[in-house]
C-alpha positions as CSV (number, residue, x, y, z in Angstrom):
1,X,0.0,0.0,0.0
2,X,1.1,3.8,-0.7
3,X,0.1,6.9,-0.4
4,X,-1.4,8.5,3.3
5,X,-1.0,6.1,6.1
6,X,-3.4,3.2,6.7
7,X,-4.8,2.5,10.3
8,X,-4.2,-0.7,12.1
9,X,-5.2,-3.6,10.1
10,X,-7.3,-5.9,12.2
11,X,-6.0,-9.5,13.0
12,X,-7.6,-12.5,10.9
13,X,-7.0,-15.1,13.1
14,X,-6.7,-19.1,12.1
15,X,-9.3,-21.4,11.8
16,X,-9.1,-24.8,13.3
17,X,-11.8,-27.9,13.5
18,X,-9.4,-29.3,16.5
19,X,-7.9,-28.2,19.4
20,X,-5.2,-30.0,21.3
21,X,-3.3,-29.2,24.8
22,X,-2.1,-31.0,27.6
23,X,-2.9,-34.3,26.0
24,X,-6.7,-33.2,25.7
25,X,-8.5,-32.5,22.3
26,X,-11.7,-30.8,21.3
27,X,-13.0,-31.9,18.0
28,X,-15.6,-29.3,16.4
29,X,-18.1,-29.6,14.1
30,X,-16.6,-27.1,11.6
31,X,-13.4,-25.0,11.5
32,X,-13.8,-21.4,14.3
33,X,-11.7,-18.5,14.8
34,X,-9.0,-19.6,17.2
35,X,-5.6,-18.7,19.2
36,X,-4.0,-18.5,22.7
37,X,-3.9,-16.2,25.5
38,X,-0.7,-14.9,27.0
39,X,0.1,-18.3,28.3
40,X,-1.0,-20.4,26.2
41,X,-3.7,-22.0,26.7
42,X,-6.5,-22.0,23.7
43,X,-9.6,-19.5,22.8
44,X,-11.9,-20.3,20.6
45,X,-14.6,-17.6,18.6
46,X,-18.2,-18.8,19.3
47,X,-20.6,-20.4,20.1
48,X,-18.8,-23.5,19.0
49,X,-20.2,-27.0,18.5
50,X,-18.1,-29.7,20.0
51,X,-18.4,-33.2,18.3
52,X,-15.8,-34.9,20.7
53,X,-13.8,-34.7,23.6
54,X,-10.7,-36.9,23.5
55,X,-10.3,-39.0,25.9
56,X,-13.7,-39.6,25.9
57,X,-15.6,-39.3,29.1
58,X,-16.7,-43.0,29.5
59,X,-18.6,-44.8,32.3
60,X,-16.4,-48.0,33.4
61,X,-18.4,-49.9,35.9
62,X,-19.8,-47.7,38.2
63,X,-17.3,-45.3,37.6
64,X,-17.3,-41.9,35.6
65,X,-13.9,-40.9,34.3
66,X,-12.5,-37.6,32.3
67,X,-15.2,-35.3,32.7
68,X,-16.0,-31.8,31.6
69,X,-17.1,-29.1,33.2
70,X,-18.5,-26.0,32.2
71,X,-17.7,-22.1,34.4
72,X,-17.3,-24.6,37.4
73,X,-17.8,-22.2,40.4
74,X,-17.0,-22.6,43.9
75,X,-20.5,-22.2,44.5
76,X,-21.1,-26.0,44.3
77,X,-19.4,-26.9,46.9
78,X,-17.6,-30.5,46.8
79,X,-20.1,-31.7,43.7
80,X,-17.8,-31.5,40.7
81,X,-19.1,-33.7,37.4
82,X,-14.6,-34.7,36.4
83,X,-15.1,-37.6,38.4
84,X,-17.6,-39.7,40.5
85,X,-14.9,-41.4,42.8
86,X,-13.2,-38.2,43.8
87,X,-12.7,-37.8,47.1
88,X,-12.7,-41.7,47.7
89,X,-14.2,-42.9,50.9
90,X,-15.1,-39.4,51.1
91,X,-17.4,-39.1,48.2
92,X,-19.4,-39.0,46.7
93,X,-19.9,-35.6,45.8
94,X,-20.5,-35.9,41.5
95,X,-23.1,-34.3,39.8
96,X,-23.7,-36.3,36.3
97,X,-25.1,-33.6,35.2
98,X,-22.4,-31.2,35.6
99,X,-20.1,-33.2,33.1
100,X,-21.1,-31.9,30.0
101,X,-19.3,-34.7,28.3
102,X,-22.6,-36.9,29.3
103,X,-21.5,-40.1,28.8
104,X,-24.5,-41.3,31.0
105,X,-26.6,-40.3,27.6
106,X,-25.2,-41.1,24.3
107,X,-21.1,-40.1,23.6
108,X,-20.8,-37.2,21.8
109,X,-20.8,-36.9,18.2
110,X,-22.3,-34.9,15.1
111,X,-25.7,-36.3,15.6
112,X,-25.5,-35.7,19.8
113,X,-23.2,-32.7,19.8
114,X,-22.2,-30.1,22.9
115,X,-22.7,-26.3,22.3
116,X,-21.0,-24.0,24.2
117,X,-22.0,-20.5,24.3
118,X,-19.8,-17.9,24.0
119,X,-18.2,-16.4,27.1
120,X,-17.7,-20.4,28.4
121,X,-14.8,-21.6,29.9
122,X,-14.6,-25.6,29.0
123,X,-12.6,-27.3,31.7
124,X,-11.8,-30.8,30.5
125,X,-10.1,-33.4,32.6
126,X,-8.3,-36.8,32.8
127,X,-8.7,-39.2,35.7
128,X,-6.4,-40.9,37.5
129,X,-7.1,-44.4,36.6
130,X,-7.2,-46.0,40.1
131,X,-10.7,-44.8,42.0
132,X,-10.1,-42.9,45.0
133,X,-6.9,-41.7,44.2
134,X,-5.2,-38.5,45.8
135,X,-5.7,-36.5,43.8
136,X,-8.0,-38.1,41.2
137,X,-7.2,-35.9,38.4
138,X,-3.9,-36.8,35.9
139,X,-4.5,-33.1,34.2
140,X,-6.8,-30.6,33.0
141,X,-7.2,-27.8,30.0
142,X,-9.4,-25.0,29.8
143,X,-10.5,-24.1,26.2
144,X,-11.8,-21.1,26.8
145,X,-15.2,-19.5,23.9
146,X,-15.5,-15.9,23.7
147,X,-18.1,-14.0,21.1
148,X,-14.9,-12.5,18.9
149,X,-11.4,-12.7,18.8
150,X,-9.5,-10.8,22.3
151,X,-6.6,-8.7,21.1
152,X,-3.5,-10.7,20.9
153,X,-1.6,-10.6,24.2
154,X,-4.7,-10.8,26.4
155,X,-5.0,-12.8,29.6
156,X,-7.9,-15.6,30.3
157,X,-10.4,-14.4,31.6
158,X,-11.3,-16.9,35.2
159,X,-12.3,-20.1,34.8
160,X,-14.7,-20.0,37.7
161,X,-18.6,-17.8,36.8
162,X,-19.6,-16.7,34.6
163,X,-17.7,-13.5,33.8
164,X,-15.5,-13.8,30.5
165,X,-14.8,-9.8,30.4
166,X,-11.2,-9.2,28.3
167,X,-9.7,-7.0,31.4
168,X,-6.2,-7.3,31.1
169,X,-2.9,-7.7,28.8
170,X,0.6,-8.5,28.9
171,X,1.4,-4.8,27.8
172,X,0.2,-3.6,30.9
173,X,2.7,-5.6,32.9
174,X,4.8,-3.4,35.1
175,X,7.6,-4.6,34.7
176,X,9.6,-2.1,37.3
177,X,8.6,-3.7,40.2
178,X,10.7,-6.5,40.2
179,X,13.9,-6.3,41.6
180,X,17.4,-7.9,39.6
181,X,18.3,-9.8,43.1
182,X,21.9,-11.6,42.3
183,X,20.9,-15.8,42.3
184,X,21.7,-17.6,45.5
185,X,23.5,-20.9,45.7
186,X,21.1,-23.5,44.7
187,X,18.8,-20.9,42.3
188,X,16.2,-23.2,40.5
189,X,16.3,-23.7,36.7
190,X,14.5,-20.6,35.5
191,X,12.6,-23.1,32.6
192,X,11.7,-25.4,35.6
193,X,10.1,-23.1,37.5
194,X,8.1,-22.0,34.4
195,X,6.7,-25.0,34.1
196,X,5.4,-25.3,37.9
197,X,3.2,-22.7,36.3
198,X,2.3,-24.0,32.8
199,X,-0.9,-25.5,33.4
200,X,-3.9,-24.3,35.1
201,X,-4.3,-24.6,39.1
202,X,-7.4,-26.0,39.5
203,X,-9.1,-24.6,42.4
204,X,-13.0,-23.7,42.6
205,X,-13.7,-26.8,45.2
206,X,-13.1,-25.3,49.2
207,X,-11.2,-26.3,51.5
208,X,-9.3,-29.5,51.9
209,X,-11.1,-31.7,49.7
210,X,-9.8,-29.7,47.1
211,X,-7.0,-31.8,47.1
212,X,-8.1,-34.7,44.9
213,X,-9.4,-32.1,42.4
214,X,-5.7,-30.7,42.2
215,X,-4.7,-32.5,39.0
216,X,-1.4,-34.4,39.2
217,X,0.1,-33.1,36.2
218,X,-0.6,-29.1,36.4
219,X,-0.3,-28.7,40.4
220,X,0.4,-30.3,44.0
221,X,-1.9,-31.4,46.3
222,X,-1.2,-30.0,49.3
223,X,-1.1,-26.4,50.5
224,X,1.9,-26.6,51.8
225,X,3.6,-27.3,48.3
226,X,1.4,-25.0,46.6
227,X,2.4,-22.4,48.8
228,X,6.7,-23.2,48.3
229,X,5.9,-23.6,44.3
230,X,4.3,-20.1,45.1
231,X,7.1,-18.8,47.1
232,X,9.4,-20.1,44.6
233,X,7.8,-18.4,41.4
234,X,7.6,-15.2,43.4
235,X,11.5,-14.9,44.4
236,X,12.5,-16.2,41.1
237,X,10.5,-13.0,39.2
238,X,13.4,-11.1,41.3
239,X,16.7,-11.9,40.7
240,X,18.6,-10.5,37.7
241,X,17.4,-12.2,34.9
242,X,16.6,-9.8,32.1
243,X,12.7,-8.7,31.4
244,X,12.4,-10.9,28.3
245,X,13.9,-14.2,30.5
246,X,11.1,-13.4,33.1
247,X,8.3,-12.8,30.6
248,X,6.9,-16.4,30.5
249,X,7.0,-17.2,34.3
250,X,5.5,-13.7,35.0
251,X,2.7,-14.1,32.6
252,X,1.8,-17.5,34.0
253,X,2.2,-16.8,37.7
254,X,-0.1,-13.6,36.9
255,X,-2.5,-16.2,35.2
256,X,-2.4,-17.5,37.8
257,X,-3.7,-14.8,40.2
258,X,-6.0,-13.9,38.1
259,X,-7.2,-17.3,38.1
260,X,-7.6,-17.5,42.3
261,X,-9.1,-14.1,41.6
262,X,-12.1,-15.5,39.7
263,X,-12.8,-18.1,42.1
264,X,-13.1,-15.9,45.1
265,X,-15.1,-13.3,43.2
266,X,-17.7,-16.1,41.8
267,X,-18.6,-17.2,45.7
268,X,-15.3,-19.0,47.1
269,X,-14.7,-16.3,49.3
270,X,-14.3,-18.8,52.0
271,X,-12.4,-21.6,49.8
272,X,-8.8,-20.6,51.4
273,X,-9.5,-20.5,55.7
274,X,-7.7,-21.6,58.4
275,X,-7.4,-25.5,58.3
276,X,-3.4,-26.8,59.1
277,X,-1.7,-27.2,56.4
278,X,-4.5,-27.4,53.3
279,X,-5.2,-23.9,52.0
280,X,-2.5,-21.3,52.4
281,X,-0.7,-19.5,49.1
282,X,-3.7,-18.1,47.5
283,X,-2.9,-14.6,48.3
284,X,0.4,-13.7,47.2
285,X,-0.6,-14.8,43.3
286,X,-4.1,-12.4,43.7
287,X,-2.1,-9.9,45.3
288,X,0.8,-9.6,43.4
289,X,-1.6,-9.8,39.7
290,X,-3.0,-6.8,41.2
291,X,0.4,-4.9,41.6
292,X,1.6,-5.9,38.2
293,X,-1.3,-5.0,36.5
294,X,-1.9,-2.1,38.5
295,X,-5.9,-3.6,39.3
296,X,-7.1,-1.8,42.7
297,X,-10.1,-5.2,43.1
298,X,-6.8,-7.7,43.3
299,X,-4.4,-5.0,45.0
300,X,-7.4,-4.1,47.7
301,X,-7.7,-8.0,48.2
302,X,-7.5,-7.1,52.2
303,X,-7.1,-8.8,55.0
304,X,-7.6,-12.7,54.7
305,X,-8.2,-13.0,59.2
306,X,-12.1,-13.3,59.0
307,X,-12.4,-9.4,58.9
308,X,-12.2,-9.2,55.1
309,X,-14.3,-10.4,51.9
310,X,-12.0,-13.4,51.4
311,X,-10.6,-15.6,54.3
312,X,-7.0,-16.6,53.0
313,X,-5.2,-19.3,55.5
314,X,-2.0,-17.5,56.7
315,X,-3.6,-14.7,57.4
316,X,-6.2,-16.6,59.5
317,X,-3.5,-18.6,61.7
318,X,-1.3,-15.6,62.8
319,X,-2.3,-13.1,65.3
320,X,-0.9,-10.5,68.1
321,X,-1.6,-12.7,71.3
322,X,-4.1,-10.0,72.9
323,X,-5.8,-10.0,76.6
324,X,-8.6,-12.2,75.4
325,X,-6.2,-14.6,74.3
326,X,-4.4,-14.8,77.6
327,X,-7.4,-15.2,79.8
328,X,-9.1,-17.7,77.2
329,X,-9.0,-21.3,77.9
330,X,-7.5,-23.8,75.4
331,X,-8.1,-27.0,74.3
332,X,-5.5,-29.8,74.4
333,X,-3.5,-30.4,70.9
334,X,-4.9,-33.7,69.8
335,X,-2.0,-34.5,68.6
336,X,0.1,-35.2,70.8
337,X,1.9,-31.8,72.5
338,X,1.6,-30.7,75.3
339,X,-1.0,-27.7,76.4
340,X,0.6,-24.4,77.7
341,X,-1.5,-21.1,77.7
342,X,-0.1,-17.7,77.1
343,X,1.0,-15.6,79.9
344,X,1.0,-12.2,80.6
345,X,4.3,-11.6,79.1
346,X,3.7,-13.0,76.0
347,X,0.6,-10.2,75.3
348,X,1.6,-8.7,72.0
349,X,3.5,-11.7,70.8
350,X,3.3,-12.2,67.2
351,X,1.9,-15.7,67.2
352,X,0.6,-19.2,65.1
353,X,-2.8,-21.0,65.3
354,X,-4.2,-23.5,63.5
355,X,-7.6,-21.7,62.8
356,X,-7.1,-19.2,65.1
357,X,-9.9,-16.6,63.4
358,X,-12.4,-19.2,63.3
359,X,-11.6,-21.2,66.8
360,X,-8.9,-19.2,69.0
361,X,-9.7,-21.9,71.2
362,X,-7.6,-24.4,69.4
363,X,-4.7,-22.1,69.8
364,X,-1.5,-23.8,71.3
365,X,1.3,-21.9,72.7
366,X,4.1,-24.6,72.5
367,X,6.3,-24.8,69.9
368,X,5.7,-28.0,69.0
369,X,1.5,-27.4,68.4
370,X,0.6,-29.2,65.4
371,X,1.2,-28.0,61.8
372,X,3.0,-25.1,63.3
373,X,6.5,-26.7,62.3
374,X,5.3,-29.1,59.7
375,X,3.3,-27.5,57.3
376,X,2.6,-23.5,57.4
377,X,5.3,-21.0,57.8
378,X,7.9,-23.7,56.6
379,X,6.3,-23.1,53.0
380,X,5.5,-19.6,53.6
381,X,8.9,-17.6,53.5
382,X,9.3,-17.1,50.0
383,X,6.0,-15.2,49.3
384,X,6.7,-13.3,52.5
385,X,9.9,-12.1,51.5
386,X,8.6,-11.4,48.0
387,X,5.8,-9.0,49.4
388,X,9.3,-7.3,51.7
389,X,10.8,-6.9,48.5
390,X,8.2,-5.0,46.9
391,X,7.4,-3.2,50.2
392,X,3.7,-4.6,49.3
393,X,3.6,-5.4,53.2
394,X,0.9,-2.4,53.8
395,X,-0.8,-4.1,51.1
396,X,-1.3,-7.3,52.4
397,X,-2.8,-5.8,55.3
398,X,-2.0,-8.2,58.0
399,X,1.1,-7.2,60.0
400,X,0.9,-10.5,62.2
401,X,2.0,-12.6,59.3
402,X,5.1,-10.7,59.0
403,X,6.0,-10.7,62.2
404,X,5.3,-14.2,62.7
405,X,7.5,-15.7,59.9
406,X,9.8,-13.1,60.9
407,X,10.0,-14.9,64.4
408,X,9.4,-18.2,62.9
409,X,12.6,-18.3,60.5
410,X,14.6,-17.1,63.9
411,X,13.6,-19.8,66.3
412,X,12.6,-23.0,64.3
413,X,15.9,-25.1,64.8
414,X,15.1,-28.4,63.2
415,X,17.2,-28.3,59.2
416,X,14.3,-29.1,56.7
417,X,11.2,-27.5,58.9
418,X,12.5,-24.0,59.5
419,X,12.1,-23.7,55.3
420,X,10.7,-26.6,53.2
421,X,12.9,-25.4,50.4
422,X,16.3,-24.7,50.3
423,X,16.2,-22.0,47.5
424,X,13.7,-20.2,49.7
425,X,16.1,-20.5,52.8
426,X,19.0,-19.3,51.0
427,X,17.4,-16.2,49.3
428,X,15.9,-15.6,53.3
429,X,18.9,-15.5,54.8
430,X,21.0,-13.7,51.9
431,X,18.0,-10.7,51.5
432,X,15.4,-10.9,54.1
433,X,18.0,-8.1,56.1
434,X,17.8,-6.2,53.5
435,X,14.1,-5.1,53.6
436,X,13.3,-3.8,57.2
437,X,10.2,-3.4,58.4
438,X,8.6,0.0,57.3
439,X,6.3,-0.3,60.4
440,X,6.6,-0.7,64.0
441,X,6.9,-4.4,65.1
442,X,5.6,-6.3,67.7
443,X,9.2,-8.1,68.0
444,X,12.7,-7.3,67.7
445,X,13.7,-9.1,64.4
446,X,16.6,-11.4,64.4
447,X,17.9,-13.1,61.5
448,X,20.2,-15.7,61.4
């Protein structure tokens, strides 16, 4: 073209009758608009017709395996329609109905076809093949419908409600708020660490049977390593590797906020509480997404203690031991340590309990009260010294956490418990003195 300048010239995206990703394929009736999100996983211009779902969702025995769900929202509770043994001796909590893969009514094909309306997100899963498995999914994709093509860059929109709104984009990234940290002895495989990230973090069921919905291939289980993967993806987005070498891990740990976001905004405000060891390292990812992409709903996220919208673990097990605390009676640790209750001198002590915001009663002043070494702050420290980092410690809005894993790092003595990953350890102890506390503390902080 010459002459006077043109304007932009709109993107014509590819057509495709077939999706494939993660070892999961939609089949369509005809060839739609497609592409991928910022990372990586598929949209697709609709409504589209899907003609087959591979692997198949099949009945074997009594058993339901690989099932779909569409918008899955915390709002169901347990009942999920990927599986009918999940949760094993648990269960059951399925919903045949739910798995839009039906194969209680005839398989799909042309002649008994799924639509999916635009602004859908298709979550389509594999099972574990042994019933009652933990967890009980091998994987999961989300293919993701929208009513026209997002500009390229875009982030998916949540996988939980309804609410498929185009908000945000890689270009609006900031970029400048992560620090170029020099690597520690024992830094992680930057690729490696990507990948903890790759696939989606399935998370709409509350609480801890969430765990066997956690799909095998794309998460872990257990808080406590979903809270170190956390930790890990946060510290790594701050040591001095160039923009471009970050770009991939950022976009997918921002994905991933965005993500946690959805599920607390569609009615899984109370997904994440106190509970040991199950549901902490949701906040950092929703938090952090909001600092990045300068959103005031993820920033604000507030205080996770049973005073805000959204209950978030850590924030619900830490506390300031107060006068109510002191004269309150405890129950014994059912597991096995002895019961001590606080003192007089301990009032203002940044402290742990295991659901302290939702029973304070359960609170155990020992050091050996159960989870406290195991399973909580042991995972926590790399988030925590992320949020130092970025001074976004006003922002979390919950100065007991700090304090506590401040306090926590300094006395646990036992190699392995005091941080439950030795990256995380070694980039506390080389940079966690760096940061001091814009705030007065309830402690004097002492670092090894």
């Amino acid at each position: 073209m010459t002459g006077a300048a043109a304007g932009p010239i709109a993107r014509v995206p590819p057509v495709a009758a077939e999706i494939s990703q993660f070892g999961i394929t939609w089949t369509f009736d005809d060839s739609y608009p497609y592409g991928q999100f910022a990372n990586g996983d598929f949209w697709v211009a609709g409504p589209v017709t899907i003609i087959q779902i591979s692997p198949a969702s099949i009945i074997s025995g009594t058993r339901t395996l690989h099932g779909s769900m569409i918008n899955p929202s915390p709002r169901s509770g347990q009942i999920q329609g990927y599986d009918s043994a999940m949760y094993g001796d648990f269960g059951p909590y399925f919903d045949a109905a739910l798995n839009v893969a039906r194969p209680n009514q005839q398989d799909l094909s042309a002649l008994n076809p799924l639509l999916v309306p635009a602004n859908s997100s298709l979550v389509s899963s594999i099972s574990v093949p042994q019933a009652g498995a933990l967890p009980q999914l091998q994987t999961a994709a989300i293919l993701t419908v929208l009513p026209a093509p997002p500009p390229a860059g875009s982030f998916r929109p949540a996988y939980s409600g309804n609410d498929k709104t185009i908000r945000f984009n890689r270009s609006q990234l900031n970029h400048a708020l992560l620090s170029r940290l020099p690597p520690v002895s024992g830094t992680p495989d930057l690729a490696a660490v990507e990948r903890l990230f790759e696939r989606p973090w399935l998370d709409h069921v509350p609480n801890w049977p969430a765990r066997f919905l956690h799909p095998l291939d794309n998460m872990p289980d257990y808080g406590r390593e979903m809270s170190t993967q956390v930790g890990i993806g946060a510290l790594m987005l701050h040591l001095n590797f160039s923009d471009a070498a970050k770009e991939t891990l950022l976009v997918r740990f921002v994905q991933l906020g965005i993500d946690l976001y959805g599920v607390a905004q569609d009615g899984g405000n109370h997904n994440w509480p106190p509970a040991g060891g199950q549901t902490s390292g949701r906040k950092w990812p929703i938090l952090f997404a909001g600092l990045l992409l300068n959103d005031a709903a993820m920033r604000g996220i507030g205080p996770g203690n049973g005073t805000g919208a959204v209950e978030f673990s850590e924030d619900g097990q830490t506390f300031f031991v107060t006068q109510a605390d002191i004269e309150r009676s405890h129950a014994p640790d059912t597991r096995g340590c002895y019961a001590e209750e606080y003192t007089q001198a301990d009032l203002g002590l940044a402290e742990w309990g295991i659901s302290h915001s939702t029973e304070p009663a359960g609170d155990n002043r020992p050091w050996c009260a159960a989870y406290r070494q195991c399973c909580t702050a042991t995972a926590w420290a790399g988030f925590v010294l992320a949020a130092h980092i970025m001074n976004a410690t006003d922002d979390w809005q919950h100065d007991a956490l700090f304090d506590y894993q401040d306090r926590y790092m300094a006395t646990e003595p036992h190699e392995g418990y005091r941080c439950w990953d030795p990256f995380t350890e070694a980039m506390w102890d080389a940079y966690r003195g760096h940061y001091p506390n814009q705030r007065s503390l309830h402690l004097p902080l002492v670092l090894r």
